[in-house]
LUMFI-124594 format. One record per residue (C-alpha): residue in one letter; residue number from 1; x, y, z. Coordinates in pm, 1 decimal. Example, Ala and Ser with C-alpha at 12.3 -4.5 7.8 and 13.67 -1.06 7.14 Angstrom:
<"A",1,<1230.0,-450.0,780.0>>
<"S",2,<1367.0,-106.0,714.0>>
END
This chain:
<"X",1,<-1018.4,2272.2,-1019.5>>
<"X",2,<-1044.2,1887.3,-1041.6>>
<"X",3,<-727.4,1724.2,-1189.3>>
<"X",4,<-730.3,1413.7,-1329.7>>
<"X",5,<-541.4,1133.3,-1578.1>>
<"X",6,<-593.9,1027.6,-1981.2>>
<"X",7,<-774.1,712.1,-1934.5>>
<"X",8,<-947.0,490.2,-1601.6>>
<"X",9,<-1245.4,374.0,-1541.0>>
<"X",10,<-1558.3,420.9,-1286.2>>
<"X",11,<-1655.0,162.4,-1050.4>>
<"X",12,<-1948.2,182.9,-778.5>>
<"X",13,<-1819.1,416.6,-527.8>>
<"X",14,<-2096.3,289.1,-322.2>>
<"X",15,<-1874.1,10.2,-223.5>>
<"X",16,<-1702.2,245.8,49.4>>
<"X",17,<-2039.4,340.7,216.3>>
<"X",18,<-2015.9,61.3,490.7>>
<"X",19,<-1716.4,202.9,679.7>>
<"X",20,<-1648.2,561.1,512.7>>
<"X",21,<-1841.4,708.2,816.7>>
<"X",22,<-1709.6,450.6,1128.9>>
<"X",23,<-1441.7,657.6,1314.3>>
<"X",24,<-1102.4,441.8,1376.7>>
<"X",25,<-1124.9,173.8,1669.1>>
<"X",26,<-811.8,-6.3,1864.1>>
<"X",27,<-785.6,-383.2,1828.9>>
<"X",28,<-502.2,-534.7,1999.2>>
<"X",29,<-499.4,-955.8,1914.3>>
<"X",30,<-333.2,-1214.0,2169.8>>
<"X",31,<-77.7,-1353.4,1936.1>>
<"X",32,<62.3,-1181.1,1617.3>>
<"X",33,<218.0,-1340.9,1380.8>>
<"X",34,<510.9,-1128.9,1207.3>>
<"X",35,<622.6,-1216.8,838.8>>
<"X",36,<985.6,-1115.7,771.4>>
<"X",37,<924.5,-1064.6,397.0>>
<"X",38,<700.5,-730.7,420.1>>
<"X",39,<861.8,-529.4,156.6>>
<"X",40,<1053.6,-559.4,-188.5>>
<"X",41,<1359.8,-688.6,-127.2>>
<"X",42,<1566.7,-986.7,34.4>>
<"X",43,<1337.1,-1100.2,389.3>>
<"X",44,<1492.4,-979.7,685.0>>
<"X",45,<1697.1,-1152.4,912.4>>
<"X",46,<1490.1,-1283.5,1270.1>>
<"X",47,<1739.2,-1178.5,1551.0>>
<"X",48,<1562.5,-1368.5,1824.4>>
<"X",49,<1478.0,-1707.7,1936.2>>
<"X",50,<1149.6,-1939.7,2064.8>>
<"X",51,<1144.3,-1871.1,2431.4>>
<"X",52,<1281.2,-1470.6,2415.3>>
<"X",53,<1070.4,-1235.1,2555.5>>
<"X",54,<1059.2,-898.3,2372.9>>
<"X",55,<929.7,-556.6,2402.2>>
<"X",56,<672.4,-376.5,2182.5>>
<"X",57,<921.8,-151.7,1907.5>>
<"X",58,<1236.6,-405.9,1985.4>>
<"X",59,<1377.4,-500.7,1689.4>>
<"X",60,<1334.6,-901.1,1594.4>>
<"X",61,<1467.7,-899.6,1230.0>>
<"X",62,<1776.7,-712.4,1040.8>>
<"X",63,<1784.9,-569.3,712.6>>
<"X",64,<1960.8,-821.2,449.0>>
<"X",65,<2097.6,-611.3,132.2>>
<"X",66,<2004.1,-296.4,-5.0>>
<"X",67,<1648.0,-284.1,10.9>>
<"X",68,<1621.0,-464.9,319.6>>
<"X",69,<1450.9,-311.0,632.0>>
<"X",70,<1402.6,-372.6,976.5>>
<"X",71,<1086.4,-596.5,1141.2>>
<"X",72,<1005.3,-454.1,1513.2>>
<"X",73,<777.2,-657.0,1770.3>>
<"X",74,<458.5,-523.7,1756.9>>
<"X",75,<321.8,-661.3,2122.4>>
<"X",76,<488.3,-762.4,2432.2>>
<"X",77,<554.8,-1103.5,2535.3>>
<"X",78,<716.1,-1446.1,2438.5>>
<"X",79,<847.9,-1536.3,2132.4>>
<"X",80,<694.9,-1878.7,2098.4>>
<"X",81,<800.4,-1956.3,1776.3>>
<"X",82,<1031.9,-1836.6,1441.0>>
<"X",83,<975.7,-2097.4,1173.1>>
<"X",84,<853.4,-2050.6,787.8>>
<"X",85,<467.4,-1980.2,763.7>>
<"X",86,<200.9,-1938.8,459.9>>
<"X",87,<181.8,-1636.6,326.9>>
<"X",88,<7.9,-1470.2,14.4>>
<"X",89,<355.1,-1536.4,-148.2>>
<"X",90,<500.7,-1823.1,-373.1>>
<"X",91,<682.1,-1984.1,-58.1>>
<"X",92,<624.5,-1950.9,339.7>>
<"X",93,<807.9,-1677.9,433.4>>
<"X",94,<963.8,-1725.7,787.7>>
<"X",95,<777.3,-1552.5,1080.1>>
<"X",96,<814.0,-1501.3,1425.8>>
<"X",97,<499.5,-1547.4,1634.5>>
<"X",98,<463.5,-1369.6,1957.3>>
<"X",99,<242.3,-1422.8,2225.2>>
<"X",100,<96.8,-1100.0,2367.3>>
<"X",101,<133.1,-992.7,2745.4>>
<"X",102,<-89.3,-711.4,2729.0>>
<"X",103,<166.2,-477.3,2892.8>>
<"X",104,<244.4,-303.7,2570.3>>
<"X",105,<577.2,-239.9,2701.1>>
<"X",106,<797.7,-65.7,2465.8>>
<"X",107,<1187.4,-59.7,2386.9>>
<"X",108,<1353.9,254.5,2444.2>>
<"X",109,<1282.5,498.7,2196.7>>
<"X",110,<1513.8,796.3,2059.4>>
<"X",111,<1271.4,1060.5,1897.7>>
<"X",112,<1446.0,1321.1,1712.2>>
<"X",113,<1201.0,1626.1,1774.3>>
<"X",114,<972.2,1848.3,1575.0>>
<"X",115,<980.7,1781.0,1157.8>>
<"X",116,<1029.4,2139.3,1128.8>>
<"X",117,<1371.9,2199.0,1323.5>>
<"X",118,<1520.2,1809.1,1360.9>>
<"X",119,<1800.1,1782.1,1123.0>>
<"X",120,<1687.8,1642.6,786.1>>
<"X",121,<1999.3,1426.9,750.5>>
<"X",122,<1881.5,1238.0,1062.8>>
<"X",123,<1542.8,1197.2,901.0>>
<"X",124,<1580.6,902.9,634.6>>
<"X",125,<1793.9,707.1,857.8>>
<"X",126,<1505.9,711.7,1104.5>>
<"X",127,<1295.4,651.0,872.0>>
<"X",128,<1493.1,317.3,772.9>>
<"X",129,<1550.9,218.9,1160.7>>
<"X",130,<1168.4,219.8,1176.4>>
<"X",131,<1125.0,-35.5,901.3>>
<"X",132,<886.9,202.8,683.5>>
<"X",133,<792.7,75.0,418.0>>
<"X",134,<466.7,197.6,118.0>>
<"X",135,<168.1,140.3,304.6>>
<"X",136,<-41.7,217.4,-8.3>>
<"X",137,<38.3,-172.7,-137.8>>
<"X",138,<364.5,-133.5,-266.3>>
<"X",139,<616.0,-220.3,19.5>>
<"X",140,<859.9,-26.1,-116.0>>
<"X",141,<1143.5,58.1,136.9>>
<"X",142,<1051.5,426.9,210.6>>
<"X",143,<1430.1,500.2,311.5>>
<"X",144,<1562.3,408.7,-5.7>>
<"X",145,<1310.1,624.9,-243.6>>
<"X",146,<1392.2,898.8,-45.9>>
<"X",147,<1758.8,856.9,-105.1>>
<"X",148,<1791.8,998.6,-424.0>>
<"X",149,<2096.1,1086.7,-572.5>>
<"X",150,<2326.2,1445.1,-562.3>>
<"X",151,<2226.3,1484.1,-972.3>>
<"X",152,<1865.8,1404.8,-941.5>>
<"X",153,<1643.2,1727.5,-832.7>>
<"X",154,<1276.3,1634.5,-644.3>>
<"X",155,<1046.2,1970.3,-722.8>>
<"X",156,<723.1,1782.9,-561.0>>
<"X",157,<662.4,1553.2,-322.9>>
<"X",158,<320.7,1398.8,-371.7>>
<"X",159,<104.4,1247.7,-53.9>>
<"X",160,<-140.5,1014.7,-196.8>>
<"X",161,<-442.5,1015.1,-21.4>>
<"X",162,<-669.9,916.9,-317.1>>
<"X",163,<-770.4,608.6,-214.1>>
<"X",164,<-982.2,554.1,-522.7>>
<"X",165,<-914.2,93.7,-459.4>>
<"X",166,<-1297.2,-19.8,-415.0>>
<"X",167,<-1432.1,-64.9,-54.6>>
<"X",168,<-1085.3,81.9,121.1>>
<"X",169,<-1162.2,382.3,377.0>>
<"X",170,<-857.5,322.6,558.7>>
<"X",171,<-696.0,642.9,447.7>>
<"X",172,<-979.8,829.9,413.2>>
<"X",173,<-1057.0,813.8,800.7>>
<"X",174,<-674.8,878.2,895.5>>
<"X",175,<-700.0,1191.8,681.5>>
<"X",176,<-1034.2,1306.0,831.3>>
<"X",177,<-878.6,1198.4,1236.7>>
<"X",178,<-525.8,1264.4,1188.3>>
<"X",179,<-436.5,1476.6,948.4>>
<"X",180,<-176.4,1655.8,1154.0>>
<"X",181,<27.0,1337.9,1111.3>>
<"X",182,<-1.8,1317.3,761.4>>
<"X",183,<101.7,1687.2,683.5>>
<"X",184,<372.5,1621.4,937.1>>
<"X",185,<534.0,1325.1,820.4>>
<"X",186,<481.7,1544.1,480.7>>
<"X",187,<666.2,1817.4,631.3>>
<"X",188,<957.2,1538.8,733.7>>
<"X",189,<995.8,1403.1,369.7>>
<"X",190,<1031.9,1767.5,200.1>>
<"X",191,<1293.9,1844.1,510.1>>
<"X",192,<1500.9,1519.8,406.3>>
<"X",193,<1513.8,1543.5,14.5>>
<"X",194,<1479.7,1928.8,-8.3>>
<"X",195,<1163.3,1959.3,-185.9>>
<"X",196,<987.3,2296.6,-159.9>>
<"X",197,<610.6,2180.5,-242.6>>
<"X",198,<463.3,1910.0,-83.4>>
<"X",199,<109.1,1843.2,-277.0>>
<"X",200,<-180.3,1624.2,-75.5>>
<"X",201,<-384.8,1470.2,-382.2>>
<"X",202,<-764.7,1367.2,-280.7>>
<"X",203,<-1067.1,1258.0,-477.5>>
<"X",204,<-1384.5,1469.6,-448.2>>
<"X",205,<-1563.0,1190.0,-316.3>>
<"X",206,<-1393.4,1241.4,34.1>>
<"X",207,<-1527.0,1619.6,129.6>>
<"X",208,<-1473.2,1608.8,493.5>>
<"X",209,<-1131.9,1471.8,438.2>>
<"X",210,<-1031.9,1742.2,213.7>>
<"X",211,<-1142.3,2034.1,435.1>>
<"X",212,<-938.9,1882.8,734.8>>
<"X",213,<-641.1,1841.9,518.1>>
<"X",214,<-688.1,2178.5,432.4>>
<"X",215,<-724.7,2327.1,781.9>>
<"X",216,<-445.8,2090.0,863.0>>
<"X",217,<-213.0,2236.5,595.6>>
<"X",218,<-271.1,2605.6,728.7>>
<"X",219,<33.3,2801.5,804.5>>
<"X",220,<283.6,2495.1,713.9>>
<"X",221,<531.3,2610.6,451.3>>
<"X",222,<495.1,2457.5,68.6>>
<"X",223,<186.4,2237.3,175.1>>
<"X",224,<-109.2,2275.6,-12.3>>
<"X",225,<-423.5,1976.7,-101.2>>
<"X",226,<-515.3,1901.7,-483.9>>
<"X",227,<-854.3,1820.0,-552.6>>
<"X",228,<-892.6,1511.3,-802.7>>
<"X",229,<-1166.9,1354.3,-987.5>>
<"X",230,<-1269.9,1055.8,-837.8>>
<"X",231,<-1120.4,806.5,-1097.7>>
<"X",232,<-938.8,452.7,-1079.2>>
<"X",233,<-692.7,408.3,-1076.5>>
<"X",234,<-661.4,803.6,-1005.5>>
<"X",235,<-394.8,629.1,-707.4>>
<"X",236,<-159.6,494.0,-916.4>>
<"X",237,<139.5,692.2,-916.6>>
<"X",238,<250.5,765.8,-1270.6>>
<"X",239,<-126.0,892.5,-1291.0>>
<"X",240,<-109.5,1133.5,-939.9>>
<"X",241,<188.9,1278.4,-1120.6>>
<"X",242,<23.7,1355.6,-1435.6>>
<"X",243,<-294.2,1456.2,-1271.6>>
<"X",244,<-92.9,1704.6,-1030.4>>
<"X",245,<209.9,1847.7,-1229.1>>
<"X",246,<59.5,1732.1,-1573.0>>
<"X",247,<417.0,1591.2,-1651.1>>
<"X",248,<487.2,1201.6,-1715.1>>
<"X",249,<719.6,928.2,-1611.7>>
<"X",250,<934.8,795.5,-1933.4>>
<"X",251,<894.3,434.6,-1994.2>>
<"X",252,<1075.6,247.5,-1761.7>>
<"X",253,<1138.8,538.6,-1564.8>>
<"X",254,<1116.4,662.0,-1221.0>>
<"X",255,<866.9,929.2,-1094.9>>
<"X",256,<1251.9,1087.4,-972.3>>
<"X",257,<1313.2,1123.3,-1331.6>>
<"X",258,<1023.2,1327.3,-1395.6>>
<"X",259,<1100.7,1538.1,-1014.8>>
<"X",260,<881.3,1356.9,-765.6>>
<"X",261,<796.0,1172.1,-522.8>>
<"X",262,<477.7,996.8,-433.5>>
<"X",263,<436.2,894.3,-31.3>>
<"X",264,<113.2,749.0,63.8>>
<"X",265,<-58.7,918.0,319.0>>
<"X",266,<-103.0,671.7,593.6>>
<"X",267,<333.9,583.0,525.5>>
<"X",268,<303.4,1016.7,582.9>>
<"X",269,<177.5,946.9,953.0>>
<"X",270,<444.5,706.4,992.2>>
<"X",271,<722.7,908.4,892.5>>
<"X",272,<603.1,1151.8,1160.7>>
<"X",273,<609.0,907.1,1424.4>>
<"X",274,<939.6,796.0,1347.2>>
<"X",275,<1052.1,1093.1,1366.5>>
<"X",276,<915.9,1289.0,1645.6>>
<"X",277,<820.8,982.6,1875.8>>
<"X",278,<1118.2,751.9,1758.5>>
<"X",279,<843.5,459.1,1693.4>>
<"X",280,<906.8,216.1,1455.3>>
<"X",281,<587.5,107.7,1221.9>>
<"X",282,<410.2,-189.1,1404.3>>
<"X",283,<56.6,-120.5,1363.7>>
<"X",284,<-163.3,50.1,1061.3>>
<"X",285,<-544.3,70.9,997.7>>
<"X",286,<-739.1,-152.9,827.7>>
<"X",287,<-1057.2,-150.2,642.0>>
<"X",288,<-1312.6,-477.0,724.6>>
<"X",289,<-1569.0,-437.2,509.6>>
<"X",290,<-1814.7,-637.8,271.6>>
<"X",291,<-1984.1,-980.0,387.5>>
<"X",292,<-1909.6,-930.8,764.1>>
<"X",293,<-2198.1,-821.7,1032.1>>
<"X",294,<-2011.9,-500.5,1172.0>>
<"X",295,<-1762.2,-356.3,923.0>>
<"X",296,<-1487.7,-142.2,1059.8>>
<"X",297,<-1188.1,91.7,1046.4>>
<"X",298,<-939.4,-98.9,1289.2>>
<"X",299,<-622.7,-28.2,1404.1>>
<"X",300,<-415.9,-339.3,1427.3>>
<"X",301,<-78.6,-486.4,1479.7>>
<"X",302,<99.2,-613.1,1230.8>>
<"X",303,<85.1,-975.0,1198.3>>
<"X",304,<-220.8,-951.6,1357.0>>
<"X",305,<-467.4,-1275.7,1162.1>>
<"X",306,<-730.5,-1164.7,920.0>>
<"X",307,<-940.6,-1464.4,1127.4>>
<"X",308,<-919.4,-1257.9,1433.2>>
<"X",309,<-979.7,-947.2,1244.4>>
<"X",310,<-1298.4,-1085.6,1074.3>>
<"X",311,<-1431.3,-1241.4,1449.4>>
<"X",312,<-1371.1,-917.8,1567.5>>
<"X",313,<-1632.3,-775.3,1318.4>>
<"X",314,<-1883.6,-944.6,1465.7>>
<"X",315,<-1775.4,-1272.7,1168.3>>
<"X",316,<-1897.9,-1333.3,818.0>>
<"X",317,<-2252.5,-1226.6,771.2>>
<"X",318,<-2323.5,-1525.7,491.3>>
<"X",319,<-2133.1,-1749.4,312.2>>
<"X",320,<-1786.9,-1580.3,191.4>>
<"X",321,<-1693.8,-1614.1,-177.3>>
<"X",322,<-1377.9,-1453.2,-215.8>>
<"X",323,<-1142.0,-1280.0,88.3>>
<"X",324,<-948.3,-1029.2,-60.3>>
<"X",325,<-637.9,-840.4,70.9>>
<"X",326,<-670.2,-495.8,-66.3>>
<"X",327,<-967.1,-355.9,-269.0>>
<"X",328,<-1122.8,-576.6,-501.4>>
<"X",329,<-928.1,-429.9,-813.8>>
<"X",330,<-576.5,-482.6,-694.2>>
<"X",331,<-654.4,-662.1,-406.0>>
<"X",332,<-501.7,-1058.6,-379.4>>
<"X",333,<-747.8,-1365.7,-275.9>>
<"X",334,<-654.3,-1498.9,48.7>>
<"X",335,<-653.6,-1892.5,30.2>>
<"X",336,<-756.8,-1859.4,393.0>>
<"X",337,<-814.0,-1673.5,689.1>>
<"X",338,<-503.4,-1766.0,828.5>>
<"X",339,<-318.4,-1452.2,685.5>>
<"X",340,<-149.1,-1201.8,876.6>>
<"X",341,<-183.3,-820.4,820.9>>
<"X",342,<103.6,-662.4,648.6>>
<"X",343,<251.2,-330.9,661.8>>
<"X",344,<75.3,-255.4,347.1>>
<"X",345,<-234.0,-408.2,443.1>>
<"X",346,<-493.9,-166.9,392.0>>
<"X",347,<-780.8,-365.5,367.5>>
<"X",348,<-994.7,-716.1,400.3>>
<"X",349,<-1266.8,-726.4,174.2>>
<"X",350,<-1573.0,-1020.1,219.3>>
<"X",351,<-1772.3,-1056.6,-106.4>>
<"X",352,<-2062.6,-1308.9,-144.4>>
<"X",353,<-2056.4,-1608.2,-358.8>>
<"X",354,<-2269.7,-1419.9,-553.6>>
<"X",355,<-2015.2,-1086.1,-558.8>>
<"X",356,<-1724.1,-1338.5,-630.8>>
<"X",357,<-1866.4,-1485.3,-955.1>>
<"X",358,<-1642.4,-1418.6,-1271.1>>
<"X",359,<-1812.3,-1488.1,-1589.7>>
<"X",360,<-1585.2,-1726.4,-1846.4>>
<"X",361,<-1383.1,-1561.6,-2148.5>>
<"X",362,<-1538.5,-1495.0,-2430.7>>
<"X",363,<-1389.6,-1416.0,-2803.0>>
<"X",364,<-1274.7,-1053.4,-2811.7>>
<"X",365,<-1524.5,-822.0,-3029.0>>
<"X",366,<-1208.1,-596.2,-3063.9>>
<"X",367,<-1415.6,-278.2,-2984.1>>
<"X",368,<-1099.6,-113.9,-2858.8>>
<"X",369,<-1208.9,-12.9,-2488.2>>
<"X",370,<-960.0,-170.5,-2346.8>>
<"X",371,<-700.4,56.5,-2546.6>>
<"X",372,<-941.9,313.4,-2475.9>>
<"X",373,<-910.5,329.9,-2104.1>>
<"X",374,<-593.6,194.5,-2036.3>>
<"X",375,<-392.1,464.8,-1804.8>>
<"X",376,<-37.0,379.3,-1926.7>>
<"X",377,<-163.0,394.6,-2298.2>>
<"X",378,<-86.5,14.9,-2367.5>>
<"X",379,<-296.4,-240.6,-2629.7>>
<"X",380,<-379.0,-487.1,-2384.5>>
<"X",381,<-562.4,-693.6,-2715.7>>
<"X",382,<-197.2,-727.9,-2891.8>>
<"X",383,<-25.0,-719.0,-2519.7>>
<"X",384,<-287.7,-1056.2,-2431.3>>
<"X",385,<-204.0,-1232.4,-2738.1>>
<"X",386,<227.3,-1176.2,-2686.5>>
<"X",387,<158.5,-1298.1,-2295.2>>
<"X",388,<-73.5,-1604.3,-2382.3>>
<"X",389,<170.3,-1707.5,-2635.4>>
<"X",390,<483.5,-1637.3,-2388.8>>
<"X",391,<651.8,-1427.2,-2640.8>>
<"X",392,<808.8,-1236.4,-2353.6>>
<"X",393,<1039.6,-1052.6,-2607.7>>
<"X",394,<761.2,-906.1,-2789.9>>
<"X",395,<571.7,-851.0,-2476.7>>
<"X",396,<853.6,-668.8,-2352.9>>
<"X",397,<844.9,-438.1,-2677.7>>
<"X",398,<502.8,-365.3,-2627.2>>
<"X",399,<593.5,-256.1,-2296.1>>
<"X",400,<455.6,-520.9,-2099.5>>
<"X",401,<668.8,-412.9,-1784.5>>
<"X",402,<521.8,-22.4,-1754.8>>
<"X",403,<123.1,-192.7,-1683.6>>
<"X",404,<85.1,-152.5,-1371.4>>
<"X",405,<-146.5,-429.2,-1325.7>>
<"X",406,<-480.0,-179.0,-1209.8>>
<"X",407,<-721.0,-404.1,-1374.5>>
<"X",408,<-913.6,-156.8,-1556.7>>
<"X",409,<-905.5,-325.2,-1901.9>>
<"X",410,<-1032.4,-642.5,-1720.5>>
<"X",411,<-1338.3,-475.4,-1555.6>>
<"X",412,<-1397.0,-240.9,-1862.3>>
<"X",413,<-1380.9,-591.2,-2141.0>>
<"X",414,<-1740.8,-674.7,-2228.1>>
<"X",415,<-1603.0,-1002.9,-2320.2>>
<"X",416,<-1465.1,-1073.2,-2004.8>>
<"X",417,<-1079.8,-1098.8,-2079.1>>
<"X",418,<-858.3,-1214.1,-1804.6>>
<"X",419,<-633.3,-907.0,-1970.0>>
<"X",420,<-444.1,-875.2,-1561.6>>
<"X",421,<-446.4,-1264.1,-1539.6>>
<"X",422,<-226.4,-1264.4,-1855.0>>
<"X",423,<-21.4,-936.6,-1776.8>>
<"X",424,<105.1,-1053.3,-1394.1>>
<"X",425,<171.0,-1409.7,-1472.6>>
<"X",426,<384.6,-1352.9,-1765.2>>
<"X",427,<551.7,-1000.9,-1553.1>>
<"X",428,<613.8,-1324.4,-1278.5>>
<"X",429,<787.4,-1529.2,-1537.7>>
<"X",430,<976.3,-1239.9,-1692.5>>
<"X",431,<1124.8,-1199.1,-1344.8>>
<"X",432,<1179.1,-1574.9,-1295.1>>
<"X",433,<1376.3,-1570.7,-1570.2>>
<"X",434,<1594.2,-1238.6,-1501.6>>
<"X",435,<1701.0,-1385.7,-1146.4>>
<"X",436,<1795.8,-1737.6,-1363.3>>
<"X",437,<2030.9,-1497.9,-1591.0>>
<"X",438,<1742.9,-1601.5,-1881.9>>
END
């Protein structure tokens, strides 16, 4: 049986044809270019210099504060530069830039063993020391939603392999090549919080990928794959939670409250080879799709450039309109192609000019699709006219801060609301103003 979520919307699957089908292919870069700011949290720490030379895994930044996390090297070479660099953020965020010796020589690595007799108190520690982070878009430090505490019971631990962002195949082919990783690293996370079923949810547009999960989950204790509608945002996690256990995060909850977890699959794959290889995460797989001449499923370093990435695929087939980070619903526009790939960077996405054209706002008809559609169950109409107005108190009533920001009331509007635009700019300044004591 298909499950599935109240709510979401259907756009053109067809957007995944270019690269659903093109096996994973190595690309290794000659410089990298390493943001310390990859995850929620204060920006780690660099712990090297210009001139050092480092070794593929060494650690070059600490952790700073609760939900910091380690940043590893992920080439050989010389460090020939740590200084503040443009990001997709507010500020630069300070990098370190390596220059790659091609010797991929690592730093010693401790493994721990196999996920099904290591420990599990030694597992979320290595899973911190390896600087894992969401790799779904989130960035969330893996190690700390793992660490839940001695009152709070976890009865599932969801792998999201939906994938249901536009043009992203990224974790469809790691499913469909790796899946031992992912049902591993699976495996790992049960081990370390105590969880008895572990639950791989995948769209039914992704066959192949849900009959080698299946074969991949064969003989391995509480692991079993959930076939979902194929629905956005059918990824999100408060609606993998209600589409798999039918039960619902409270408002401004955690999915803890409510006894999961939610791991994406490709942070799955990491877990597993932090654990039984010791690695740390310095490379993921990345979808190039859209306007470029040979789209592809690559698997980079991280800080690797989107230029590089893009020349690699053969460069832009016609004019670009918009770049996008990410699928085109979530995804952010990149103001270049200067941009290094993140640990959550699943995807760049090349639309035309003619792809990229928005069409201007236009009076609301009020025919209620919006409320209609919305996943979370929000008013975006009433939720618009609080966020436009920067009544953040009334926002905040109409429970501004549970949207999720999917972007389904946007692309459903027939008037063309920016309905997102509104909702993350006025969830920025709502933030500004917490950190200012406002």
């Amino acid at each position: 049986m298909k499950a599935t979520f109240r709510g979401g919307v259907h756009p053109a699957h067809h957007s995944k044809n270019q690269s659903k089908g093109l096996a994973i292919r190595e690309f290794v870069t000659d410089t990298v270019q390493i943001p310390l700011n990859m995850h929620i949290g204060a920006p780690s720490n660099p712990c090297v210099q210009k001139g050092d030379l480092v070794k593929m895994g060494q650690m070059i930044a600490e952790p700073v504060g609760f939900l910091g996390v380690p940043v590893h090297a992920s080439v050989s070479g010389e460090v020939i530069d740590v200084c503040p660099m443009p990001t997709l953020g507010e500020n630069p965020a300070m990098s370190v830039i390596i220059k790659n010796d091609f010797k991929d020589e690592w730093t010693e690595l401790h493994p721990l063993g196999d996920v099904e007799t290591v420990d599990p108190s030694l597992i979320i520690p290595a899973v911190k020391a390896a600087g894992i982070v969401g790799m779904g878009g989130a960035s969330f430090p893996t190690h700390v939603k793992l660490s839940i505490k001695p009152e709070q019971q976890c009865d599932y631990i969801l792998a999201n392999g939906a994938e249901c962002e536009t043009h992203l195949t990224c974790d469809h082919r790691l499913m469909l090549e790796e899946a031992e990783r992912v049902v591993g690293g699976l495996r790992a996370v049960m081990r370390a919080v105590g969880c008895k079923q572990g639950v791989i949810g995948i769209e039914d547009n992704k066959p192949d990928a849900i009959e080698a999960m299946q074969k991949a989950c064969e003989g391995r204790e509480g692991v079993r794959v959930q076939v979902l509608a194929t629905k956005y945002p059918q990824g999100g996690e408060k609606q993998l939670i209600e589409a798999i256990t039918g039960r619902q995060v409270p408002t401004g909850g955690l999915p803890i409250g409510c006894g999961c977890i939610v791991v994406n699959v490709a942070t799955c794959a990491a877990i597993y080879d932090a654990v039984t290889k010791g690695m740390p995460l310095v490379q993921r797989i990345t979808t190039v799709t859209g306007a470029v001449r040979t789209p592809a499923n690559l698997r980079v370093r991280i800080g690797t450039l989107a230029d590089t990435i893009i020349g690699e695929c053969g460069g832009f087939s016609t004019e670009p309109g918009k770049i996008f980070a990410g699928g085109a619903m979530t995804g952010m526009c990149l103001p270049d192609t200067m941009q290094p790939i993140t640990k959550a960077g699943g995807g760049i996405v090349v639309m035309t000019k003619e792809q990229a054209l928005t069409g201007e706002e236009s009076p609301c008809i009020r025919c209620g699709k919006c409320q209609e559609i919305c996943p979370i169950g929000l008013k975006p109409l009433q939720l618009k006219l609080s966020c436009d107005a920067e009544d953040f108190d009334k926002a905040k009533k109409q429970n501004l801060m549970d949207c999720t920001l999917c972007g389904s009331c946007s692309f459903i509007c027939p008037a063309r609301r920016h309905l997102t635009v509104s909702f993350k700019i006025a969830k920025q300044k709502i933030a500004a103003l917490a950190r200012k004591g406002g």
